[in-house]
C-alpha positions as CSV (number, residue, x, y, z in Angstrom):
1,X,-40.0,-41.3,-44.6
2,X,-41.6,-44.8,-44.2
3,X,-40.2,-46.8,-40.9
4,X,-36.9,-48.8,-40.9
5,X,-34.5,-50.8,-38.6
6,X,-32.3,-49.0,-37.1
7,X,-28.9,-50.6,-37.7
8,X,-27.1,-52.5,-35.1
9,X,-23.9,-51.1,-35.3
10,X,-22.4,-51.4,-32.1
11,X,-20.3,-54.4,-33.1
12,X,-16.0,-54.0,-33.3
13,X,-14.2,-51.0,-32.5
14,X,-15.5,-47.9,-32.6
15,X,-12.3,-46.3,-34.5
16,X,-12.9,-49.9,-37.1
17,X,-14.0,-48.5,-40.7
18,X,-16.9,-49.7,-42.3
19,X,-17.2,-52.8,-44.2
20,X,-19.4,-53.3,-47.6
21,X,-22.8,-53.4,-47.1
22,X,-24.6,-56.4,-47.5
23,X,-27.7,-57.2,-49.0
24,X,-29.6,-58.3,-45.7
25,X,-31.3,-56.2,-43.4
26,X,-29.7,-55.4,-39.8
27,X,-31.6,-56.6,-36.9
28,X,-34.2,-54.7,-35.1
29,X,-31.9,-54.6,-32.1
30,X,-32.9,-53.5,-28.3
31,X,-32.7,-49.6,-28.3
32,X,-35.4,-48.0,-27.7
33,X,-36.2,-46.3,-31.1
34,X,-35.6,-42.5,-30.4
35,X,-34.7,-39.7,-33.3
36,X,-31.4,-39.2,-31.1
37,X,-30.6,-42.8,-31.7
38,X,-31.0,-42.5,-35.2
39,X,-28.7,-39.2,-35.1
40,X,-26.2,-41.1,-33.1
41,X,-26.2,-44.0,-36.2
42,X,-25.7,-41.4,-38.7
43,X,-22.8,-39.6,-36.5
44,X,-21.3,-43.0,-36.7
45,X,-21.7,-43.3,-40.5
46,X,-20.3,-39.7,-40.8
47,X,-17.2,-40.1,-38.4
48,X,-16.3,-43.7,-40.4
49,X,-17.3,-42.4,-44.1
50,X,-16.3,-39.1,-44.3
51,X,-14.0,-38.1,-41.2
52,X,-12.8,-34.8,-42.7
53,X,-13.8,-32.4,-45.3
54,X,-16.9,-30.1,-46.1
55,X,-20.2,-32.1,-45.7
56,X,-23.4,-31.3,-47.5
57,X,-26.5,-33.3,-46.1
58,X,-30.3,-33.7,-46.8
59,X,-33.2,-35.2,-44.8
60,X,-36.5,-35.8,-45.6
61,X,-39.3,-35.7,-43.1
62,X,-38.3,-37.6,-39.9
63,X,-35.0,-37.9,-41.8
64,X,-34.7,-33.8,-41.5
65,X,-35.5,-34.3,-38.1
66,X,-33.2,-36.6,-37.2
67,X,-30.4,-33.9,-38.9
68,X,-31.7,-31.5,-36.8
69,X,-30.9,-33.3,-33.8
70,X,-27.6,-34.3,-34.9
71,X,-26.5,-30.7,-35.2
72,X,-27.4,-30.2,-31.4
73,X,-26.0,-33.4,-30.6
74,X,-22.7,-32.9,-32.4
75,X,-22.1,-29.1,-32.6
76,X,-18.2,-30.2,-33.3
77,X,-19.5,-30.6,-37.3
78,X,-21.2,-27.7,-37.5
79,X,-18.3,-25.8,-39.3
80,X,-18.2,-28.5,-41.7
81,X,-21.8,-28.9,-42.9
82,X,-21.4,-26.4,-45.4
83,X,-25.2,-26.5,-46.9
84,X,-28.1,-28.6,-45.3
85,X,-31.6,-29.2,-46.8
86,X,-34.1,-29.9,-44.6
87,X,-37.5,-31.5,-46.8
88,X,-41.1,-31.2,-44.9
89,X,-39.4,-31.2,-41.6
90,X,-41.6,-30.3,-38.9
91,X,-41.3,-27.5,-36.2
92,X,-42.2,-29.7,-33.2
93,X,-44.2,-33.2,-33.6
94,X,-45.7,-34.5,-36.5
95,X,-49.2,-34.9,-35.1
96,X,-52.7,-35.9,-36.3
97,X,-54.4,-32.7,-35.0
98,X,-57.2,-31.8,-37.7
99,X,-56.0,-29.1,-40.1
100,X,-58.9,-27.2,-42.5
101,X,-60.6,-28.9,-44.8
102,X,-62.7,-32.1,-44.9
103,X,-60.1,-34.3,-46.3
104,X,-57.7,-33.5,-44.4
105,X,-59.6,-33.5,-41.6
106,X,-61.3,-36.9,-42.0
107,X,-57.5,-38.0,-43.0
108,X,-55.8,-36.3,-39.6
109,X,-58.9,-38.2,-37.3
110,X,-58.0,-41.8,-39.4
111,X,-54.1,-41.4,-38.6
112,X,-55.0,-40.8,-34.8
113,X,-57.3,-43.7,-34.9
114,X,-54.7,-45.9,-36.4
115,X,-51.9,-45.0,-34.0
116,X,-53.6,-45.8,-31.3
117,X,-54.7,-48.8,-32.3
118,X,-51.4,-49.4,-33.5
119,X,-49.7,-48.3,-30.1
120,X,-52.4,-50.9,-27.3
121,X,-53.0,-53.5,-29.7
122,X,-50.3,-54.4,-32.2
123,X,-50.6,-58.5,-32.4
124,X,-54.2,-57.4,-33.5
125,X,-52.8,-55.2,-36.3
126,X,-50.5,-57.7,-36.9
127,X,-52.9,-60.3,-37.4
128,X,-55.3,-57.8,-39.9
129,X,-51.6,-57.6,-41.9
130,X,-51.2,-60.5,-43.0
131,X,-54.3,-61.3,-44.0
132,X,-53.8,-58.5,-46.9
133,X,-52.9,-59.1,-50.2
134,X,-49.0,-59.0,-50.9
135,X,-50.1,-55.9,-53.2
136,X,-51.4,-53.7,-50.0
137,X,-48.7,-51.8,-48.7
138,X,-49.2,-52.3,-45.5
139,X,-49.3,-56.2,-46.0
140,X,-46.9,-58.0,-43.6
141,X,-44.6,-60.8,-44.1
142,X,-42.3,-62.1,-42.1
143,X,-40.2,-63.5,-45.7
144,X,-36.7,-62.1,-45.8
145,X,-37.0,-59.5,-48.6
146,X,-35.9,-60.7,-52.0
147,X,-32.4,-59.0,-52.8
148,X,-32.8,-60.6,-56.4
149,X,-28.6,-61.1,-56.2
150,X,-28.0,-57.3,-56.3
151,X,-27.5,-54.5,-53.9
152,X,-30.8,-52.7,-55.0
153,X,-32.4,-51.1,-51.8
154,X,-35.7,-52.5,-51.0
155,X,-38.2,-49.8,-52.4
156,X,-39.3,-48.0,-49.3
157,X,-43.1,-48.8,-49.6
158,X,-42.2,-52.1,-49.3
159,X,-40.2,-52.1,-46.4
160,X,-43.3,-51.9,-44.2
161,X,-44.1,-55.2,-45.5
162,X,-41.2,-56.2,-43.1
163,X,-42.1,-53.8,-40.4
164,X,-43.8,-55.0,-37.6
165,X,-46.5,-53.0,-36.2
166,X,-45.1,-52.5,-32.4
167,X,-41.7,-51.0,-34.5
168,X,-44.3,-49.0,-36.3
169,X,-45.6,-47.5,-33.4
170,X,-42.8,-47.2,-31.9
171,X,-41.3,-44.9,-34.6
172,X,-44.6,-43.0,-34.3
173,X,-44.2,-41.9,-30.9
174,X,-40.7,-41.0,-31.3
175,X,-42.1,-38.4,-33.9
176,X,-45.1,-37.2,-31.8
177,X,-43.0,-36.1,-28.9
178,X,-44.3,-32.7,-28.2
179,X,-42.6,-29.5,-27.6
180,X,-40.3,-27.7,-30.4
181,X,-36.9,-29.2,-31.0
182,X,-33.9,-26.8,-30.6
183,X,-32.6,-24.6,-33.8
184,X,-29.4,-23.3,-32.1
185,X,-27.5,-25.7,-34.0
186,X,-29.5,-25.1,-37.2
187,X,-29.6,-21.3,-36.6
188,X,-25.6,-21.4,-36.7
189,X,-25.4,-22.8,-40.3
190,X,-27.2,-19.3,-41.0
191,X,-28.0,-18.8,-45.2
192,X,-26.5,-22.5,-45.5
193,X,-29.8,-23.9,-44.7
194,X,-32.2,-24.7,-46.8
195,X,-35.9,-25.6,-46.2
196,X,-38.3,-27.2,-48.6
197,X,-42.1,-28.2,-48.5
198,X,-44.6,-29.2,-50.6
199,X,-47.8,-26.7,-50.7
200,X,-50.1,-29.8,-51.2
201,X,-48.6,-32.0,-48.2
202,X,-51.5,-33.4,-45.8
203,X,-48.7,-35.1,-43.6
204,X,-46.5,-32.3,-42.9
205,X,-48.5,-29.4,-44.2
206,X,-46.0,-26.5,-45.6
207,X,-47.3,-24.2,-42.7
208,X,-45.5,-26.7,-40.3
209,X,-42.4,-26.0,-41.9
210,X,-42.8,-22.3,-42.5
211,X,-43.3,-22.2,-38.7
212,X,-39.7,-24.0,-38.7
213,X,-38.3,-21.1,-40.8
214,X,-39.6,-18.5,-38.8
215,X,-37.6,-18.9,-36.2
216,X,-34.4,-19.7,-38.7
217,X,-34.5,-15.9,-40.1
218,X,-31.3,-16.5,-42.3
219,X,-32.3,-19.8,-43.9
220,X,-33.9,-20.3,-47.4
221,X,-37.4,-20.9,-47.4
222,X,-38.6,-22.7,-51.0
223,X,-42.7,-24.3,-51.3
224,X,-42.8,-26.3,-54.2
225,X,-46.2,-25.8,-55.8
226,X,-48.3,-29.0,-55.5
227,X,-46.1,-31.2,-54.5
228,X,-47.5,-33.3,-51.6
229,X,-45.4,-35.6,-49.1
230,X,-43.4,-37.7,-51.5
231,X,-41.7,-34.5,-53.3
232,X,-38.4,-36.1,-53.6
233,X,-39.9,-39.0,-55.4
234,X,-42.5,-36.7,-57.7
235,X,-40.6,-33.7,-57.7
236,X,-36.9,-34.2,-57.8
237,X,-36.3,-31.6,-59.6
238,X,-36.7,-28.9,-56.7
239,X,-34.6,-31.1,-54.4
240,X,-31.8,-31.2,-57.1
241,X,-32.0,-27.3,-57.3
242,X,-32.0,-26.7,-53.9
243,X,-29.1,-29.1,-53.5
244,X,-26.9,-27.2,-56.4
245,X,-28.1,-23.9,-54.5
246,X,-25.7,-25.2,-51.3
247,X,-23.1,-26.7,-53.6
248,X,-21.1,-23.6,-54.3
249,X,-20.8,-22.5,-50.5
250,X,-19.3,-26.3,-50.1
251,X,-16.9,-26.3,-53.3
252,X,-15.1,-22.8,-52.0
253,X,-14.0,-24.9,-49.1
């Protein structure tokens, strides 16, 4: 899940209902970017979007982990959530500890390298950045994204272009904080829980996962067979399935 602004949504009343989104981005704000304030956003987008009624939810990599703290921060819609899918979510930190093989290996040691670099010397990153070609994904511009007069998301490889690196970082060491999360909330939903992985992901390896089902004995376990970190995007097929799996619990209520 590549890095994005949290939204700065403590403007009106809390009870106010949403208004139509806009094309421009929100600003970066002054939180300090944790996963319980991204769980707190999306508790805000639930409570004003869809304040009643059977919910069915899915989160892909930090976004499964911010659903994961929302159901121990809000245990008031567990009986709701009627079927959750959870997409290589992590049991406990994403981390850049070697794992076997030399690719991987080599790959693990280069993410370390870069978050530190990353975390003590941002403006320097910052500067390397922008000296890419607009092409590089990791190019940064400080240009407004082009919205092109629609309401077409910008494509999320390109919203690092409009990250800066301290945000980066930031978002990094909200995902690295060690220790295992808590499952009570998760372990409540029972067979109404769904977890998918990708056998061929280097960034959250299916044995991370499958350590996340183990201790989640009533939740469906699915590895789909080659598909690496972006398996929503290259294999949406098995997210779809997985989805219309849930759907019937959520259509009997």
């Amino acid at each position: 899940m590549a890095p994005a602004h949290p939204a700065s949504r403590r403007t009106g009343h809390p009870g106010r209902a949403l208004r139509p989104a806009r094309t421009r981005q929100s600003t970066r704000g002054t939180a300090p970017i944790r996963l319980e304030k991204l769980a707190d956003d999306l508790s805000f987008l639930i409570d004003n979007c869809a304040p009643h009624g059977p919910l069915v939810l899915a989160g892909h990599s930090m976004g499964g982990m911010i659903l994961q703290t929302l159901t121990t921060m809000r245990p008031d819609l567990l009986p709701r959530i009627q079927g959750l899918l959870l997409i290589s979510t992590p049991d406990g930190p994403v981390t850049t500890r070697p794992v076997p093989g030399l690719r991987t290996r080599l790959l693990s040691w280069g993410r370390g390298l870069l978050a530190h670099t990353c975390t003590h010397a941002p403006a320097v990153v910052d500067a390397m950045r922008r000296r890419l070609p607009r092409s590089s994904p990791w190019a940064l511009s400080t240009a407004a994204p082009e919205s092109g007069g629609t309401s077409v998301p910008v494509a999320c490889r390109r919203g690092l272009h409009h990250t800066a690196t301290r945000d980066i970082a930031a978002f990094w060491q909200a995902l690295a904080i060690r220790g295992s999360r808590p499952v009570d909330g998760l372990r409540t939903l029972g067979p109404r829980l769904t977890l998918l992985a990708g056998s061929a992901d280097v960034h959250v390896p299916a044995g991370h996962t499958r350590a996340l089902a183990l201790r989640l004995p009533q939740a469906r376990f699915v590895v789909t067979d080659q598909a690496t970190h972006t398996l929503p995007i290259r294999h949406p097929h098995a997210v779809v399935e997985s989805l219309t799996h849930l759907l019937p619990s959520a259509r009997n209520h």
